[in-house]
Backbone as CSV, one residue per row, in Angstrom:
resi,resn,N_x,N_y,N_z,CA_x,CA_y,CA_z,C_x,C_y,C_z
1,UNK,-65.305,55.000,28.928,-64.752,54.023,29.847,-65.712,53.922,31.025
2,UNK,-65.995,52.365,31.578,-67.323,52.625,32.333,-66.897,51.458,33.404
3,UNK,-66.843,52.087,35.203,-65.850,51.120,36.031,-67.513,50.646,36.667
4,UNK,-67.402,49.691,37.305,-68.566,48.806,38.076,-68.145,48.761,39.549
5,UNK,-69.095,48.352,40.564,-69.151,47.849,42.449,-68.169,46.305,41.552
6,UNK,-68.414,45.837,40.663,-68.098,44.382,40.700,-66.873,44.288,40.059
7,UNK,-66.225,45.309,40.133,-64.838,45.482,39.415,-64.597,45.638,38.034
8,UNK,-65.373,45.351,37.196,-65.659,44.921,35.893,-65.506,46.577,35.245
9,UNK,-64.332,46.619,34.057,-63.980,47.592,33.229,-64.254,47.660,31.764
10,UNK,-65.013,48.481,31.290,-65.201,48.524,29.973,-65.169,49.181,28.991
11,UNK,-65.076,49.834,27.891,-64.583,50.806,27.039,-65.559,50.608,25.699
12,UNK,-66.277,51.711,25.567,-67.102,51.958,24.221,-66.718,53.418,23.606
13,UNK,-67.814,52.541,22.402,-67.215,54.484,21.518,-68.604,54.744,21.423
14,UNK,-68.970,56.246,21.229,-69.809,56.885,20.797,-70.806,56.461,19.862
15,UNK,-70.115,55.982,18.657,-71.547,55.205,17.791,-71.808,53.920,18.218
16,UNK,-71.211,52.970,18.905,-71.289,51.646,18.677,-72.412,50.973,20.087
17,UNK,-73.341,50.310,20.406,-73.707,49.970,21.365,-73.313,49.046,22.395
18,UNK,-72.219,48.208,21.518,-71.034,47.797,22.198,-70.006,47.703,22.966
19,UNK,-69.450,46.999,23.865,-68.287,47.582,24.151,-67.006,47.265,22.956
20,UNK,-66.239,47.637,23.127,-64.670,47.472,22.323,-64.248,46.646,22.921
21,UNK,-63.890,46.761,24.331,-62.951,46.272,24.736,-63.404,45.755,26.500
22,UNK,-63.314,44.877,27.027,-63.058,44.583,28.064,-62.237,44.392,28.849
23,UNK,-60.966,45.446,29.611,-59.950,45.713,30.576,-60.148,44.801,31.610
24,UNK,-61.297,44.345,31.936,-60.985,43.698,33.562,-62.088,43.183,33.477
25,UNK,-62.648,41.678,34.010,-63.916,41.401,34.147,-64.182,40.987,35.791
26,UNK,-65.752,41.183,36.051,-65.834,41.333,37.547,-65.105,40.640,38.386
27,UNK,-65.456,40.636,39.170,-65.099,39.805,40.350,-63.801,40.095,40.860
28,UNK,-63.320,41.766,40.476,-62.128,42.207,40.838,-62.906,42.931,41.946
29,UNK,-61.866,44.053,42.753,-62.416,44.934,44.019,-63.157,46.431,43.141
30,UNK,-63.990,47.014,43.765,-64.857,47.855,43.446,-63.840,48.647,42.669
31,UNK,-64.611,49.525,41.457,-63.633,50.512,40.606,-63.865,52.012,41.580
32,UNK,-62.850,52.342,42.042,-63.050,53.931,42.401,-62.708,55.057,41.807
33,UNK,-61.904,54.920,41.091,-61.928,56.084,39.611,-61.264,55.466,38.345
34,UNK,-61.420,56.360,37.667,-60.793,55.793,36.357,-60.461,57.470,35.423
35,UNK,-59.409,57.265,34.817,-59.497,58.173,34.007,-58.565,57.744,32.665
36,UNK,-58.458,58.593,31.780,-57.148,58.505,30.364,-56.462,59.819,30.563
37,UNK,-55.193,59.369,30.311,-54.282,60.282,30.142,-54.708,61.523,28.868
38,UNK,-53.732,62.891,29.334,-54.158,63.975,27.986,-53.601,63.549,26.949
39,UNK,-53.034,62.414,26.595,-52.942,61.249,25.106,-53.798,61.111,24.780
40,UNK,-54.716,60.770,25.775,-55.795,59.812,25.287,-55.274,58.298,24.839
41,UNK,-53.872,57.869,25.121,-53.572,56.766,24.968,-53.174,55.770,25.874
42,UNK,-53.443,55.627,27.102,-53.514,55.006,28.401,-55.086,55.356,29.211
43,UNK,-55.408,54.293,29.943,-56.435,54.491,30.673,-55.971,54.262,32.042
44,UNK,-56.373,54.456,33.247,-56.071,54.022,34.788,-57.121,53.562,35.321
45,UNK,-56.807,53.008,36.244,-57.993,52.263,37.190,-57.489,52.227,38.173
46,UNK,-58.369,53.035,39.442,-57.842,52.722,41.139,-58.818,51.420,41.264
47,UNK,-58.400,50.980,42.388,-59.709,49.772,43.491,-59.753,49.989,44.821
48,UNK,-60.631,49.652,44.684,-61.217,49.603,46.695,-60.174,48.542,47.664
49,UNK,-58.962,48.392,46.977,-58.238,47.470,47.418,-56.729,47.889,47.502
50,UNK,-56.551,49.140,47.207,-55.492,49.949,47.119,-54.350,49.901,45.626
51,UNK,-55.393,49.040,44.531,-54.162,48.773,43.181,-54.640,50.104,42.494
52,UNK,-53.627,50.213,41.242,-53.538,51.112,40.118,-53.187,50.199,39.292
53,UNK,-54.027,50.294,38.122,-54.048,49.459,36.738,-53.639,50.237,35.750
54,UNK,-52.979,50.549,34.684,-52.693,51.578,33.367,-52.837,50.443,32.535
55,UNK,-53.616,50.643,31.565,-53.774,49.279,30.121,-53.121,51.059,28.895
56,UNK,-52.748,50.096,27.938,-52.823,50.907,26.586,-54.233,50.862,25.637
57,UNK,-54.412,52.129,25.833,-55.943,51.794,24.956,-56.405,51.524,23.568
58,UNK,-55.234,50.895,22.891,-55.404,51.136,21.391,-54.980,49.000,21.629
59,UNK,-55.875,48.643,21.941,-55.482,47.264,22.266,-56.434,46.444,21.270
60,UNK,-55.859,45.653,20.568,-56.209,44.495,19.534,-56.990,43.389,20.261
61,UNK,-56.269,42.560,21.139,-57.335,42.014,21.773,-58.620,42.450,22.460
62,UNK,-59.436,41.415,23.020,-60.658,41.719,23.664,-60.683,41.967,25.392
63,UNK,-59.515,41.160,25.671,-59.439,40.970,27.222,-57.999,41.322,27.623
64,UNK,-57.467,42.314,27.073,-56.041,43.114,27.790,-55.385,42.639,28.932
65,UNK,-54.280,42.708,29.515,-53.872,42.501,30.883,-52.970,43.958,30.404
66,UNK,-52.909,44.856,32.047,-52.734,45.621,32.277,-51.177,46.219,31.666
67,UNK,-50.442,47.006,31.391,-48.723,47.203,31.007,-48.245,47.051,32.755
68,UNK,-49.294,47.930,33.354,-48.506,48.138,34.889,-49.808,47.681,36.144
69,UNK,-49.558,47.398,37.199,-50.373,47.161,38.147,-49.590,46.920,39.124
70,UNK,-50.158,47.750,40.404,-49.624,47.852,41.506,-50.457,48.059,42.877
71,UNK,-49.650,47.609,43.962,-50.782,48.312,45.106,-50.233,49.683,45.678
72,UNK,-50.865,50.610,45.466,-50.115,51.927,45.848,-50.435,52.259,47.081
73,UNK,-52.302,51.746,48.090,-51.970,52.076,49.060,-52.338,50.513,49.943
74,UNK,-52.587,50.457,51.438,-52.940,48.993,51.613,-54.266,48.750,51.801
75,UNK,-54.974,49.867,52.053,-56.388,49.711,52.110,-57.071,50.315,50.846
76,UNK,-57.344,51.540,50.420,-57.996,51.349,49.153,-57.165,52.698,48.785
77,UNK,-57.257,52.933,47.004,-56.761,53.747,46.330,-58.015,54.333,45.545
78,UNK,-58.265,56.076,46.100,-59.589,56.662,45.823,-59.444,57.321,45.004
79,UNK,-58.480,57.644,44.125,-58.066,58.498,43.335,-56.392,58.636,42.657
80,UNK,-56.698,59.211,41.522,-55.555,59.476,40.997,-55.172,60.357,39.678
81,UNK,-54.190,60.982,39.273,-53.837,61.872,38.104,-52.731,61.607,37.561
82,UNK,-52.578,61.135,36.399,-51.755,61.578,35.062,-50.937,62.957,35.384
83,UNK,-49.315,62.905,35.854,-48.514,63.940,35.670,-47.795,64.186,34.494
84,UNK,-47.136,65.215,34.351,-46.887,65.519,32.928,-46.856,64.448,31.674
85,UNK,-46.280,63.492,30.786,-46.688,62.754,30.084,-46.658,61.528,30.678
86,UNK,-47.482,61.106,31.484,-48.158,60.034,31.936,-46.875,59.167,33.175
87,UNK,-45.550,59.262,32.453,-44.697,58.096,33.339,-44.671,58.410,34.913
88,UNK,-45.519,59.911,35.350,-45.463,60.102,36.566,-46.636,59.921,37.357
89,UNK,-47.478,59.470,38.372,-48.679,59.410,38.569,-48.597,59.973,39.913
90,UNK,-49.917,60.309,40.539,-49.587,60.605,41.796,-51.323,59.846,42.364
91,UNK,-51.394,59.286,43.417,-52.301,58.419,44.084,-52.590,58.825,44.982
92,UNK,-53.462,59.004,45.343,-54.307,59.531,47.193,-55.521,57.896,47.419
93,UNK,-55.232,57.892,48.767,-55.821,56.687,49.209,-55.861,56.970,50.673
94,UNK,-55.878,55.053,51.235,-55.522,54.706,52.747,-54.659,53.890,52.986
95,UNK,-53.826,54.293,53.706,-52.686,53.282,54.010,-52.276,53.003,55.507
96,UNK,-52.292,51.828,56.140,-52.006,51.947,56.805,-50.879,52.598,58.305
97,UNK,-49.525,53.337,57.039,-48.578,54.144,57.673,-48.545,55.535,57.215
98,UNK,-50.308,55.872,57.375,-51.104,57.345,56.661,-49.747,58.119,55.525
99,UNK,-49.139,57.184,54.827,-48.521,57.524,53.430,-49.651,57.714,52.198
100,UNK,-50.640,58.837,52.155,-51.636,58.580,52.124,-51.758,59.538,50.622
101,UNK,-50.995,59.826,50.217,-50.896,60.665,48.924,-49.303,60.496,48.414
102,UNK,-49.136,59.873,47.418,-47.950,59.086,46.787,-47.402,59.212,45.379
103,UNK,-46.272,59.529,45.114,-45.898,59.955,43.871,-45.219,57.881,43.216
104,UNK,-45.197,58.454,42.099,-45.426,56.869,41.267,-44.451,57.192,40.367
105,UNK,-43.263,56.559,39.705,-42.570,56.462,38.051,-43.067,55.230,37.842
106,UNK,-43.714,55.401,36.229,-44.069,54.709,35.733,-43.053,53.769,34.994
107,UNK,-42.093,54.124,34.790,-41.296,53.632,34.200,-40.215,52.922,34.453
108,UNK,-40.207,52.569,36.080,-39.454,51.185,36.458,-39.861,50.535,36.794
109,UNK,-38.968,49.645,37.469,-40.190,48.244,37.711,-40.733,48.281,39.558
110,UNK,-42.140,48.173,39.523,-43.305,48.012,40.506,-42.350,48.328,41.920
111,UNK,-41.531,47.776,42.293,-41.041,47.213,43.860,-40.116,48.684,43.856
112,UNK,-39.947,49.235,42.343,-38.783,50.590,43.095,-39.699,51.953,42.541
113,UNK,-41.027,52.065,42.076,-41.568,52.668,41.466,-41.875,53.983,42.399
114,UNK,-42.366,53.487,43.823,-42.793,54.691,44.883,-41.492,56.049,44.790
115,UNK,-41.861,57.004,44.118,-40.627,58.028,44.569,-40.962,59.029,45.978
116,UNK,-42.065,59.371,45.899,-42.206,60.256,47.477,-43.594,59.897,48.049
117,UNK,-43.741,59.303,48.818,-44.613,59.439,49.820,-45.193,60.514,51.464
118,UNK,-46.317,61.296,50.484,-46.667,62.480,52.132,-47.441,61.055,53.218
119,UNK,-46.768,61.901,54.240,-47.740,61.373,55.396,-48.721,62.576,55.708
120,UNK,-49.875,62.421,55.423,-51.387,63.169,55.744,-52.261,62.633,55.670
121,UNK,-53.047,63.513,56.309,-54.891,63.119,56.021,-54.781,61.779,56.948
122,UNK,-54.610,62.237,58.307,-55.691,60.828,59.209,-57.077,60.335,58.575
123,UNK,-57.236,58.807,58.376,-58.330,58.701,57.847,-58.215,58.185,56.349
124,UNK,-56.894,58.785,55.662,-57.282,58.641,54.494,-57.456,59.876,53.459
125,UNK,-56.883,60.245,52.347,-57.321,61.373,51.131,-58.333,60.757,50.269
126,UNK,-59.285,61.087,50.025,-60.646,61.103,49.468,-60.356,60.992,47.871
127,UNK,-59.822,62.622,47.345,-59.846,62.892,46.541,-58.245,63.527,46.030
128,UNK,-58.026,64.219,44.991,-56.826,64.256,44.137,-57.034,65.130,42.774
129,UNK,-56.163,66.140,42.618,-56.403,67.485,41.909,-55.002,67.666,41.489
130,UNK,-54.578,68.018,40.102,-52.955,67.739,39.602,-53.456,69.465,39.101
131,UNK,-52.356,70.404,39.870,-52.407,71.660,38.710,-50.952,71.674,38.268
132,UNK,-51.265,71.756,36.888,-49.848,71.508,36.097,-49.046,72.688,35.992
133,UNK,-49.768,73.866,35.807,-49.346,75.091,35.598,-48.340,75.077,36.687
134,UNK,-48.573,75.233,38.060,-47.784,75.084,39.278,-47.106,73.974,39.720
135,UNK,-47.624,72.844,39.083,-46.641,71.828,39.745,-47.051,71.483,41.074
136,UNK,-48.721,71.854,41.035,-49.249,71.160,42.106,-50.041,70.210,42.636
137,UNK,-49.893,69.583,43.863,-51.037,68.437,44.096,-52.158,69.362,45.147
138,UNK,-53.395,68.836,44.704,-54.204,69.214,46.034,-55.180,68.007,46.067
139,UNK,-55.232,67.819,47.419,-55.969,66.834,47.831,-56.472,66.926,48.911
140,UNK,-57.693,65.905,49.384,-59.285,66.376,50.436,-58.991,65.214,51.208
141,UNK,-59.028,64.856,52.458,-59.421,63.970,53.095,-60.615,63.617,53.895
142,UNK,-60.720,62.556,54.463,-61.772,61.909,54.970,-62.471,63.011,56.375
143,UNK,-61.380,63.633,56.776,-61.394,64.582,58.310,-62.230,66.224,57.391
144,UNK,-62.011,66.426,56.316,-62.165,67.645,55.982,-61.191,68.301,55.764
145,UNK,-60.267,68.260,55.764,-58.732,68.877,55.439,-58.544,68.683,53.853
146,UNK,-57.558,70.096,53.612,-56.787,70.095,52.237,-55.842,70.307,52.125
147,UNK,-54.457,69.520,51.601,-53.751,69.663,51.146,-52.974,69.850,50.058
148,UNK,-51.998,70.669,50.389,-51.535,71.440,49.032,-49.838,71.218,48.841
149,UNK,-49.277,70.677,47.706,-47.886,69.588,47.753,-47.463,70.519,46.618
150,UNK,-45.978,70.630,46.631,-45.518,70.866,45.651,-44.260,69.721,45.180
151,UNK,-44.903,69.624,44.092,-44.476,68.522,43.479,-42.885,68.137,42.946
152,UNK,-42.330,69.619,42.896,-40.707,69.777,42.253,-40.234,69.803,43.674
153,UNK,-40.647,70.272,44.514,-39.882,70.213,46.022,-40.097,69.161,47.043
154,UNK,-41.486,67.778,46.410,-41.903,67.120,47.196,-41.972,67.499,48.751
155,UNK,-42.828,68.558,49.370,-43.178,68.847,50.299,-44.232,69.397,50.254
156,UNK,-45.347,69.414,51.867,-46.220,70.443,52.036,-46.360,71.301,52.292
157,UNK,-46.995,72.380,51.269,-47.019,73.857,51.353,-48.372,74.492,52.353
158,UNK,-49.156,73.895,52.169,-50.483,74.231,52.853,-51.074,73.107,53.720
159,UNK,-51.718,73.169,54.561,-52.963,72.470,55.250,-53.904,73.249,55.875
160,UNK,-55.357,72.831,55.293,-56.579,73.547,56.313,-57.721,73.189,56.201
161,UNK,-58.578,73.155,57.185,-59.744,72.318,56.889,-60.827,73.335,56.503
162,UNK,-61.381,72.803,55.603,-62.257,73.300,54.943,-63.690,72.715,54.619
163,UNK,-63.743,71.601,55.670,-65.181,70.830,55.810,-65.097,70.414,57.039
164,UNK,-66.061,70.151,57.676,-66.243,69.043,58.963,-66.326,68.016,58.323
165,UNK,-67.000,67.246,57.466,-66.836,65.895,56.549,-66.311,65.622,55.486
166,UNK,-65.859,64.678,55.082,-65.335,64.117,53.764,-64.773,65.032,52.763
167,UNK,-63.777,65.024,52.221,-63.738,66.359,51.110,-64.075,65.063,49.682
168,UNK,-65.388,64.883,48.752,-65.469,64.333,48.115,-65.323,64.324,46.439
169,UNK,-65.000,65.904,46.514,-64.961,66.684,44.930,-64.010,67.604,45.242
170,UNK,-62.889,67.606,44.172,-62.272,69.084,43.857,-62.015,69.365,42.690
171,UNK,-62.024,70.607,42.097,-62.074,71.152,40.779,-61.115,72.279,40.657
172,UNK,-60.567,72.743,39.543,-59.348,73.370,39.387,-60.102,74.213,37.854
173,UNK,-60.126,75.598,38.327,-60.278,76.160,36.561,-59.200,76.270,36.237
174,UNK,-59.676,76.067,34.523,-58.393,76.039,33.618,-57.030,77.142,33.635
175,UNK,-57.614,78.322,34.223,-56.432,79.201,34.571,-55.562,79.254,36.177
176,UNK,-56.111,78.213,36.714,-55.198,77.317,38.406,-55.250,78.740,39.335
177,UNK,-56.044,79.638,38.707,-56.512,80.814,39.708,-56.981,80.413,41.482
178,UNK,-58.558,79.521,41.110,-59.100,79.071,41.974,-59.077,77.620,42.082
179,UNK,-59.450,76.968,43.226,-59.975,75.553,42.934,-61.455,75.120,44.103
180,UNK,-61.916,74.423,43.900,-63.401,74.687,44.487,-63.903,73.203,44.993
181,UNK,-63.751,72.866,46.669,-64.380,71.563,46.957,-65.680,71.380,47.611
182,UNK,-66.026,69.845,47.469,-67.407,69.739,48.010,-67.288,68.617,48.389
183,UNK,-68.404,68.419,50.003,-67.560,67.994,50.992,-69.537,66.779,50.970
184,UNK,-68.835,65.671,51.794,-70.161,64.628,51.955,-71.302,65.272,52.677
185,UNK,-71.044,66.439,53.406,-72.324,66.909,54.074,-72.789,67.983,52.884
């Protein structure tokens, strides 16, 4: 799956030099992440414009329109993770009422979908880290700060800064022992 500055989404396989499929063609807002669910049968798309896109990836046509699309934050949506089988999502962005890391059901309709919204991260959350084992969110913001959510209690358990700039990477080993960020400086 391969996102573009020009919005433009595309999907190839391994042998083919082709694409399969075309999800979105340019002239949408910049792609800022993308990932597939542990199905492997949904794909996501944030934008520099604050939407979330989910297509089904086993799609017959050439030019898909999305199952779901939404604006999750009002300025841009930098990230996001697949919670347990997909109908739950959780979004880190910018919003203007710093609701800035946001839980999602996928499975009603758009206008009642928001279930919890944190207020953190002046500035904006960068980035977005799902540990499943715990049932946790962790996420980096623009200030250098990390936060740490628990997801069954929807509240924050932790905050601390751990950069003077940007938190732009976080990583989680497979045993949710440690997790390890890296920051724009």
């Amino acid at each position: 799956l391969t996102g573009a500055q020009d919005g433009s989404v595309r999907m190839f396989e391994w042998t083919r030099p082709q694409q399969l499929v075309c999800f979105q063609q340019a002239g949408n807002a910049r792609v800022t992440r993308m990932y597939f669910n542990s199905q492997g049968n949904k794909c996501g798309v944030a934008d520099g414009e604050g939407f979330l896109s989910i297509w089904q990836v086993n799609q017959t046509t050439s030019n898909p329109k999305p199952y779901q699309s939404w604006q999750c934050h009002s300025k841009t949506t930098s990230d996001f993770a697949f919670i347990t089988s997909s109908s739950l999502v959780a979004t880190s962005g910018q919003s203007n009422d710093n609701r800035n890391v946001c839980l999602w059901d996928t499975l009603v309709s758009s206008g009642n979908s928001l279930i919890h919204a944190f207020t953190c991260h002046d500035h904006g959350a960068t980035v977005l880290q799902y540990a499943p084992k715990h049932q946790l969110l962790i996420s980096g913001g623009r200030k250098g700060y990390i936060c740490i959510f628990d997801i069954r209690q929807r509240q924050i358990l932790y905050t601390f800064q751990a950069h003077e700039s940007a938190v732009k990477a976080l990583a989680l080993d497979p045993s949710e022992d440690y997790f390890v960020t890296g920051s724009a400086e």
